[in-house]
Each structure stands twice: as structure tokens, then as C-alpha cells.
N, C-alpha and C positions, 0 to 999 in steps of 0.2 A: 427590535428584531427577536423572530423565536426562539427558541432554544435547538430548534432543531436547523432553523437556519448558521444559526451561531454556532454550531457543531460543526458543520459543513463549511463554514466558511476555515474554520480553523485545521480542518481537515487538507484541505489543500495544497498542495505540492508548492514550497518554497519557488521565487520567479528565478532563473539562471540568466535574467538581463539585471545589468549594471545599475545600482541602487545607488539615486541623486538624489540626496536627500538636500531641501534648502538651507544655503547657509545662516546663521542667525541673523544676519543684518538684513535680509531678504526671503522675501516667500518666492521670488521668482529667479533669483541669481545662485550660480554654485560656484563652488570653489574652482581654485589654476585647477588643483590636483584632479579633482570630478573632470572637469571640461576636458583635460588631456587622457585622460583612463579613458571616456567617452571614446576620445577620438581615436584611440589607440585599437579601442572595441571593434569599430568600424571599419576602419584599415580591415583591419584582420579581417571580419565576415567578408568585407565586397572582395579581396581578395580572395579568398577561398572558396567563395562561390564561382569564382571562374576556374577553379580546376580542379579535377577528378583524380579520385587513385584508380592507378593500374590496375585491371581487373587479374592477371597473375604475378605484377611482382610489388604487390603492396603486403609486406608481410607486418602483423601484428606484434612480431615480436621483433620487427627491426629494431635496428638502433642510430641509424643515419636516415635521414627524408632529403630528396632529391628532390626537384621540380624542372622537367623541362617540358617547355613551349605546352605549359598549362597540365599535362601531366604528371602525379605525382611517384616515384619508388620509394618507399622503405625500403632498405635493403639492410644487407649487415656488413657492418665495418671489417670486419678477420676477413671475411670470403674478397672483398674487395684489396685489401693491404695485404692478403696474401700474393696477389695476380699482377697488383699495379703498382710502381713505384711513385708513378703520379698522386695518387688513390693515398697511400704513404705519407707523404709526405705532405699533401694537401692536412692530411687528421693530424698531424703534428704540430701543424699550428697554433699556436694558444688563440683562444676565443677572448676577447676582452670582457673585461668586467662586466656581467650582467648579460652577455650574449649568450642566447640560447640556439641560434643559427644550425639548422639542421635537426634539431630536436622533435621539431611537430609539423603541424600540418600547415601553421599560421606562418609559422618562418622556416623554411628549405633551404637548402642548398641550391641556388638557381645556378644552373647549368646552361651559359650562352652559349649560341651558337652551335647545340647540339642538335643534330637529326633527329627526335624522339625514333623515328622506326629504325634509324641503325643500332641507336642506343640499347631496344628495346632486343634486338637480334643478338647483340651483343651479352646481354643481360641471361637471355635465353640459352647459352653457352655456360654461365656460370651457374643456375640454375635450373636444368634441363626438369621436364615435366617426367622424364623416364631415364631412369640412368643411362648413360651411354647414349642416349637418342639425340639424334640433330633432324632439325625441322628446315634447316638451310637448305634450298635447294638451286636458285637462280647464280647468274654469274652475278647481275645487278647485287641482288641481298650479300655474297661475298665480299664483293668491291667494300659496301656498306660494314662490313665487318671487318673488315682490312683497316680501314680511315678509324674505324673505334678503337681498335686494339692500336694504330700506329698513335693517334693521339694520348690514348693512356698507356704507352708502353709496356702492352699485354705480350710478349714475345713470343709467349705461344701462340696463342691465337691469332697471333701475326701471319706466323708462321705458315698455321695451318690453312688457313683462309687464302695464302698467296699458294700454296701447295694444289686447294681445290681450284685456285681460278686457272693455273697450268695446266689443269686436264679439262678444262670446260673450252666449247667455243664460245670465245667472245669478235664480235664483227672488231672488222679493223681498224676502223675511226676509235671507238669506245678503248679499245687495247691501247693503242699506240699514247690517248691523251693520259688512259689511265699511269700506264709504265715510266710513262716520260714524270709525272707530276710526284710520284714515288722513287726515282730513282732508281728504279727496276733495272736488273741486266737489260740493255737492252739489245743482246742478240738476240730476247727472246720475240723480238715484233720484227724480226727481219722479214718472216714468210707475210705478215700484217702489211709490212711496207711495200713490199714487191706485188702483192693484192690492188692495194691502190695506183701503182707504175704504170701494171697491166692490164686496171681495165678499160673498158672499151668507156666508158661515162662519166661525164664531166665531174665533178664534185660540187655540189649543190652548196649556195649562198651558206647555210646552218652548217653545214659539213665544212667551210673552208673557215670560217668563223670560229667553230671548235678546236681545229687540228693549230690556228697563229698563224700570220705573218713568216716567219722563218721558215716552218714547217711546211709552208704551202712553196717558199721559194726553191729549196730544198728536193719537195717532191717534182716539181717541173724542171729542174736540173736532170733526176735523174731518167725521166722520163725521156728528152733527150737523146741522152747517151744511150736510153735501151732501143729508142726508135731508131736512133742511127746507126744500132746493130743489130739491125732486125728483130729486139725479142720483144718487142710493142707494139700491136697489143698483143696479149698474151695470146696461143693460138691452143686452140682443146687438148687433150692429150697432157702426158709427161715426160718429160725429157729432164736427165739427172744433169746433163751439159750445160742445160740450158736456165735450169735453175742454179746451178752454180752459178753461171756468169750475172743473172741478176743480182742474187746473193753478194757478188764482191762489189757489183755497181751501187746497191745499197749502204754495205761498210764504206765503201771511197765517198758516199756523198754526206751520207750523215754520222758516220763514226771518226773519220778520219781526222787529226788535228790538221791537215790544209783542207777540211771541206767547209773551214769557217766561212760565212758570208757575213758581209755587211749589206744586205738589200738598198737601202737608202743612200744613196752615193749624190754629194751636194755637185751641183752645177757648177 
């Protein structure tokens, strides 16, 4: 070889893949410890090449890495234990010996069962692009914001989130399954439920399948009692008489402790 090959070869940038070297009893075999480091190599790359950082909440100077459904956040551990008791008490945990979980990009925190876009909305709150600035605008994205803050027990953003969907229209089927599944007051779906009493149109297969069982037996009860008082179907107009009396048909049928049913009555 030349010398100037021989320069250049030794010029060369060190290889960042995993150095097997053979062990002495063999030119072709390597060691437990080689073969499991190998494997360990690989894990990692095929995993990481299935998922991406966030393009705004992968911060470089996090200190926690998240992974949901193939996305990654860094985020920072204070802004998080400040807000969440979940968040808290999760970081409390001691890590066993040797676990580096949440550390990097090869091993995250995997996060089941989480929506990445509500997570992400949610996330978007704790670090706004513009102080003071919110990008929330749908009742959908709220809902979505509601479910993150209720599972991490973010109580303001609970809060807030149930505060905007009070002033937003949301249709009646989406209200009633939302409030009912939170344990919302539910005075506040009474004008939702007296919507569905009165109108004129069946409730379609998707729509009777969302609302349960109960809730469908419930509404043709009340429906009923409002046609047998002439206020079904609803007729144009307002009348403040008239919406009261659905209003109480509504509390009697589904607020009431005697408006329990048992739909299924054996033979």
C-alpha cells in the first residue's frame, strides 16, 4: 500500500457500529456478551426507526422522552410535576437497577392508550407557541382536552376546557354521551335531551348505538308522555310554558330515583 493510501486509510473516521471482534477459539464465533450487545444494538435501531420526534415538542434540553403510538416528546419533568399529580408521582418511582427508561430516544416512556392528537393539544397548553395564545378552537379538540387533563388530573385545564365546551354548541347525541361518561351535572343536557324528544326524525342505527340500551329506553318513555301532552313533536316557535313542561318530563324520566328501568324483564 502507498503511503498516501496508508494516510488516508488511517485518516478515517472511527465505524459507530458494534465492534465483534472473534473470539480466540474461533475466527467465526463471538462471545454470549458480543451476541446479546449485537442484539440489544438492533432492538434499539428497528425500534427507533419506527418513530419520529415531534416536530414542536421535542425539546433538546428535555429531561423526560415520552413515546406515544410511534411519536416521540421530550418534555421537562418541573413543568409536567408541577400541573400533574399523575406526572408526580409517576417520577417518584424508583427505576431499577440499570434502567435508563425515559432517558433517550431508544427507551421512552410508552404511553398506552393515549390519543397522540389530544396529548399533543394538551401539551400545547403547557407550552404555548405564544404566551398567553391558545390554538384550541373545536368543541371535538376541547372534549380531547378534557379526557387529558381528566386522566392526568390537570384541574385546571379540566377546568378550563369543560368551562369552553359550556359556551360552544356541541349537537346532542356528542353532549349527552360526552356529560353522561364524565359525570357532568347533568342539568346541563336537559335542552340536548328535550332536542332529541322533539324531533320530528327517527334516530339512525349509529346514533341509537352511541346514546346504550338505557338511554334509548329512557328517551321513548319520554317521548310518550310528551306526545300524550301534545308537546311532540316540537312545533317552531318558543314558548317558555312549554319548555318548562318538557324540562320536568325530562328530570322525571331520567333524573328521577323512580325513573329507574330495568329494560330486560325475564318471561
Amino acid at each position: 500500500m502507498s503511503t498516501a493510501a496508508s494516510s488516508a486509510s488511517q485518516a478515517q473516521p472511527p465505524s459507530r457500529s458494534l465492534e465483534l471482534s472473534p473470539s480466540p477459539d474461533s475466527q467465526v464465533a463471538y462471545s454470549t456478551q458480543q451476541v446479546v450487545a449485537l442484539q440489544s444494538v438492533l432492538r434499539e435501531t428497528c425500534a427507533t426507526s419506527k418513530m419520529h420526534k415531534h416536530d414542536n415538542y421535542y425539546f433538546d434540553d428535555g429531561n423526560i422522552v415520552f413515546e406515544v403510538e410511534g411519536i416521540l416528546y421530550r418534555l421537562h419533568r418541573s413543568i409536567l410535576e408541577r400541573h400533574s399529580p399523575v406526572f408526580r408521582e409517576l417520577f417518584m418511582v424508583p427505576l431499577p437497577d440499570g434502567s435508563n427508561e425515559g432517558m433517550s430516544d431508544w427507551n421512552p416512556v410508552v404511553l398506552e392508550g393515549i390519543d397522540p392528537k389530544g396529548f399533543t393539544r394538551l401539551i400545547s397548553l403547557l407550552y404555548p407557541q405564544t404566551l398567553g395564545d391558545c390554538n384550541v378552537a373545536t368543541a371535538d379538540e376541547w372534549m380531547s382536552i378534557f379526557d387529558q387533563a381528566e386522566r392526568w388530573q390537570m384541574g385546571y385545564l379540566r377546568e378550563c376546557a369543560l368551562n369552553q365546551l359550556r359556551t360552544t354548541y356541541i349537537s346532542p347525541i356528542p353532549k349527552i354521551v360526552f356529560w353522561m361518561r364524565y359525570h357532568l351535572p347533568k342539568t346541563e343536557i336537559i335542552p340536548s335531551l328535550i332536542d332529541l324528544i322533539t324531533r320530528p326524525d327517527s334516530l339512525s342505527l349509529s346514533e341509537a348505538y352511541e346514546l346504550g340500551l338505557e338511554m334509548l329506553v329512557k328517551l321513548a318513555h319520554a317521548r310518550d308522555i310528551a306526545r300524550d301532552n301534545g308537546l311532540c313533536p316540537r312545533s317552531t316557535g318558543f314558548s317558555v310554558k312549554r319548555d318548562e313542561a318538557l324540562a320536568r318530563i325530562v328530570h322525571k324520566v331520567f333524573f328521577s330515583q323512580e325513573s329507574t328501568f330495568h329494560t330486560l324483564t325475564p318471561c
